[in-house]
N, C-alpha and C positions, 0 to 999 in steps of 0.2 A: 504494500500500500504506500500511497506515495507521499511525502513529508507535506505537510501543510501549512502555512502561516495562520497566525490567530483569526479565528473566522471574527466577522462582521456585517452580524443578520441585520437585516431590512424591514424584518418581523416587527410590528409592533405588540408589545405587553398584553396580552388579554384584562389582565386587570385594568388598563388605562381606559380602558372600552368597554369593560360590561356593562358599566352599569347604562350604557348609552343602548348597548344592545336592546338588556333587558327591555328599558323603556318602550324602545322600536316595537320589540316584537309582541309587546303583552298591548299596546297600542292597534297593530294594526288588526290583531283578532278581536280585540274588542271594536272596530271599527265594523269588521263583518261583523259580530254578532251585532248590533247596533242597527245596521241595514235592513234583518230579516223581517221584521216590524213596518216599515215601510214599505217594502219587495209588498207586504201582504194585503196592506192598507190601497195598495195602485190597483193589487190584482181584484180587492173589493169594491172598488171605485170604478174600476172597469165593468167588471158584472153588470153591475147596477145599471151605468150609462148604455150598456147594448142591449142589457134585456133577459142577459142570462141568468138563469135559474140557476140558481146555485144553492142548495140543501145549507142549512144551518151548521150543522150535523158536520159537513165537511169543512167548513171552517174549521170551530172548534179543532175537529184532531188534527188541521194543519197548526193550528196556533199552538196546541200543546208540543206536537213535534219541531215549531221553533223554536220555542222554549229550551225544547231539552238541547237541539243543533246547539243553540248560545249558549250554554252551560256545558256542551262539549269543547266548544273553540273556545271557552274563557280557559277552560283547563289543558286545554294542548298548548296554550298562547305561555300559561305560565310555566307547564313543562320544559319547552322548547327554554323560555329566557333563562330558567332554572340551568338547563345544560349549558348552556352558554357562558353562563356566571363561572359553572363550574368545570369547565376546559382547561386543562392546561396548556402553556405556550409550549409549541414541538418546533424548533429550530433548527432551519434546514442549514446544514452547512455548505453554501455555497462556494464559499472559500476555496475548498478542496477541487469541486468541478472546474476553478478557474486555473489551476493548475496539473490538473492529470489528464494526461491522454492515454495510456497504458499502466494498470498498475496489477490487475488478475484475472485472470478469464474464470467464467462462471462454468462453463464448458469444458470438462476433461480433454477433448479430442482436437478439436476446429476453433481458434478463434474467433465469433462469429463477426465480429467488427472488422475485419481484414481480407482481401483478396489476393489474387497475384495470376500469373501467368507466363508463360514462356514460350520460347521461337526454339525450334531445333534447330544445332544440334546441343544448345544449352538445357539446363534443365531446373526445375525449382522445383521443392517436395512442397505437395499440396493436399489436400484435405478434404476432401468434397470443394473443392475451388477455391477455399480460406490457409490460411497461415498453420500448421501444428501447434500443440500448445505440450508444452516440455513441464513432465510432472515432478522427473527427478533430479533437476539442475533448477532453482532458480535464487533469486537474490531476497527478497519476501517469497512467505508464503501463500498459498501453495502450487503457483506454478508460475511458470514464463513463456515468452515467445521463442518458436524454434525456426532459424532463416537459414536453411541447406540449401545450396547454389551449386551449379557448375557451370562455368562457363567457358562457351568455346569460339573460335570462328566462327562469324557467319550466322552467329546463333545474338539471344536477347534474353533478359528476361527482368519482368518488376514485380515488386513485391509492398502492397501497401498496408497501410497502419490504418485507421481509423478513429475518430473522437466517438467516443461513447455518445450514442445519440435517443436523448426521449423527451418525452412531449414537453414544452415548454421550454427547453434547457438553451439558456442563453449563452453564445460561444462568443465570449470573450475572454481570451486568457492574460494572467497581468507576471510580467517578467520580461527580461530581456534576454535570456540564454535558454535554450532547449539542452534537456540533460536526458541522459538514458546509459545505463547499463550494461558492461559487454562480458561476455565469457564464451572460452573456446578449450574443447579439451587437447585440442592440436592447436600449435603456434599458428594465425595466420598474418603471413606477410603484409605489411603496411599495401606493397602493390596492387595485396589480390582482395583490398576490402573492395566493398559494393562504393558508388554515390548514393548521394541523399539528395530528397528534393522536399519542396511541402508544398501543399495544396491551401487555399481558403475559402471559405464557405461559400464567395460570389464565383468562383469560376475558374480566380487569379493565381498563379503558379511562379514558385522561382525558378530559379537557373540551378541545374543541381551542381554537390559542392563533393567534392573527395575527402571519404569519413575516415582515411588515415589522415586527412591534411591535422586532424582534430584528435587522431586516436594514437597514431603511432602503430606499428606492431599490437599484434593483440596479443597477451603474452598464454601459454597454457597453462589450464588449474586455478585463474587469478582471474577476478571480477575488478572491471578497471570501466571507472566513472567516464562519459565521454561529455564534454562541454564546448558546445557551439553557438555562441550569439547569433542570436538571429541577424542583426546588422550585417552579419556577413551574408545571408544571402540574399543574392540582389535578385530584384523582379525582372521575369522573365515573359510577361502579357502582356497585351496591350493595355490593360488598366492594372493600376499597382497593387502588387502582394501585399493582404495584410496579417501579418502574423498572430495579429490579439483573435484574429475571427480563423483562425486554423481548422482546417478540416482535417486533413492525412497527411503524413510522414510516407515517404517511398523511396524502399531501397531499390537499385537499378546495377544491372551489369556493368562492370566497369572493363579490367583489365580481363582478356581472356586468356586464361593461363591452363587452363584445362582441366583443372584439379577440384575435388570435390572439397567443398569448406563446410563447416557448420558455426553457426554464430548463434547461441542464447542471449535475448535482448531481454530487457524486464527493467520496471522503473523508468518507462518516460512522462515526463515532465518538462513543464515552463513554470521556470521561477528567473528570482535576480541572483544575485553573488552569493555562493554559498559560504558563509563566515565560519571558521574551526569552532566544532562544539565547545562549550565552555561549562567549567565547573561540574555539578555532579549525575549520575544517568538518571531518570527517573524512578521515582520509588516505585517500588514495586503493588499491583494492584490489591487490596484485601477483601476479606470476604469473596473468596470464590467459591460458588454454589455450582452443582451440577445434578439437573434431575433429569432420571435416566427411563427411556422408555422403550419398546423393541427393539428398533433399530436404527434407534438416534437417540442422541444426548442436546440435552439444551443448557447451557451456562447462562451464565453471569457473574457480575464482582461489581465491587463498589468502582467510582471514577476516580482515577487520583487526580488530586488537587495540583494548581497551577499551567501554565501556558506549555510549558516544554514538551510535554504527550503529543507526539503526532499520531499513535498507532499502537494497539495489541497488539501481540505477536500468542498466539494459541499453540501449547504443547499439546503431545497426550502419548500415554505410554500404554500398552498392555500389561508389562510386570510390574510397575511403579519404581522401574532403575532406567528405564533407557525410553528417554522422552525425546520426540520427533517433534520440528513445527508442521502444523498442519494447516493453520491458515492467520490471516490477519483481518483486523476491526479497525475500522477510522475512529478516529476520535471523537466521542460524542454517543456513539453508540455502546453500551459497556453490556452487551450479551453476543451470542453468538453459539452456531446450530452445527453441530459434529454428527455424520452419517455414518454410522461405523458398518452397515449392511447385514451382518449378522446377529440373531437375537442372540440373549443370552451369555453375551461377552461380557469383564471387567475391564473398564479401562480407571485412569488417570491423567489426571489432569492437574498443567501449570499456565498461569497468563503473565506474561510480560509485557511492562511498558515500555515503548521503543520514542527516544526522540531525534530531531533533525537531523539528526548525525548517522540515526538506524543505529545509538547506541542504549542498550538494553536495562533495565534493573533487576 
């Protein structure tokens, strides 16, 4: 999960506002119930002036049955401003959205955010036509992107990233460097990395940029940060690139050297300067609960206190000596749902809180 700066909700207070709710709402039902009275006095007014007979009798059980309508809606009216009153404020953390563009696939197999393709006689591993998603190499848990290439003469091949896309979700991100995450269990040469490009949500594209010009040598067994200001890349459309409204990241063929690479990417992100963690790692979460059910477990723990918490990091062991992480919580959220698939099992469980650094408590 990907570091976060201190959110900054837009939310207003429900407390600031109920009592104005209230008002509204126990108002506008006593406005309909208020009306039925009238509705009934036009429809007797009307009879009269055309001539229609209309039985006594059927008044009557209309007028009772308004009655009771108004003393339905007086009490749905107070219901309703009742709940109102008593909502609490659920604060979306925007923050986060404005800075991740990859941080876990929800999806064991396929990426579903990502596409790719390729020209023979090059080749890309693909997935039902999406990215792989690498369950036993990544940087958080619990998984990463997997970008296997080969590239030849005469051959091509891209491979795209995607912004997490849903309804409503405003794509502006705030920073000035794109960071992302690299690992390779065989050395790959600075020569034989891919290009990079990005996309923006109007259309707009840049000029792609050589992601050793940024990475160096990718070295083997070793997760090494990669940092590219966006200022370096320059727009490449006839209207200009804009990086705050980003759609996709794409790697592209570069050198064809003929040889097969595998690159684990995980943790991309837009932020600014990333500053050396300072002073001490977050303490650690208390109160962790786990109630267990067929074949899933559901946690929880208290929130720890203060700004430094970017992210949970979720253990869990079967013998209670050899703990695995299994997945990650943003911050703000303090539970979280473990599939274990079979009934019947013991496990164990630890939570760790990780700050900007991805250093642990």
């Amino acid at each position: 999960m990907l570091p976060r700066q201190k959110r900054a909700s837009s939310l207003l207070p429900i407390i600031s506002v109920q009592t104005k709710q209230f008002h509204a709402v126990t108002q506008s039902f006593a406005q309909r119930r208020d009306a039925i009275p009238s509705i009934l006095s036009n429809f007797r007014t009307l009879s009269v002036a055309t001539g229609v007979d209309t039985p006594l009798p059927f008044f009557s059980a209309l007028q009772r049955a308004a009655r009771f309508a108004g003393r339905v809606l007086v009490c749905a009216g107070l219901f309703t401003a009742a709940l109102f009153a008593s909502m609490k404020v659920a604060h979306a953390d925007t923050e986060y959205y404005r800075h991740t563009l990859f941080d876990n696939s929800l999806t064991r197999d396929a990426y579903f955010y990502s596409s790719g393709k390729a020209s023979a006689p090059s080749s890309l591993e693909l997935v039902h036509g999406k990215l792989p998603v690498e369950t036993q190499t990544f940087y958080t848990p619990p998984n990463a992107l997997r970008l296997k290439w080969q590239s030849a003469q005469g051959g091509g091949w891209d491979a795209e990233v995607r912004v997490v896309n849903f309804r409503n979700r405003e794509i502006n991100f705030l920073g000035d460097t794109l960071y992302l995450w690299c690992f390779t269990s065989q050395e790959i040469p600075a020569k034989d990395l891919p290009f990079i490009r990005l996309l923006d949500t109007g259309g707009n594209f840049s000029a792609p940029l050589k992601l050793a010009a940024f990475s160096g040598a990718i070295p083997a067994g070793r997760w090494v940060q990669v940092k590219i200001p966006l200022g370096r890349f320059p727009s490449a459309s006839i209207h200009a690139f804009e990086p705050r409204h980003l759609r996709s990241i794409v790697f592209s063929q570069d050198t064809a050297d003929g040889a097969p690479h595998t690159l684990i990417i995980d943790e991309i992100r837009i932020g600014g300067p990333e500053a050396a963690a300072a002073g001490n790692p977050p303490l650690a979460p208390k109160n962790v609960r786990a109630k267990g059910y067929e074949r899933h477990v559901d946690l929880s723990w208290d929130a720890v206190a203060g700004t430094s918490v970017e992210r949970y990091i979720v253990y869990r062991s079967f013998d209670g000596k050899d703990f695995q992480p299994i997945g990650t919580q943003v911050r703000g959220i303090n539970r979280y749902t473990d599939f274990i698939g079979k009934p019947d099992q013991k496990a164990f469980y630890k939570v760790a809180a990780s700050d900007r650094g991805y250093r642990q408590s």
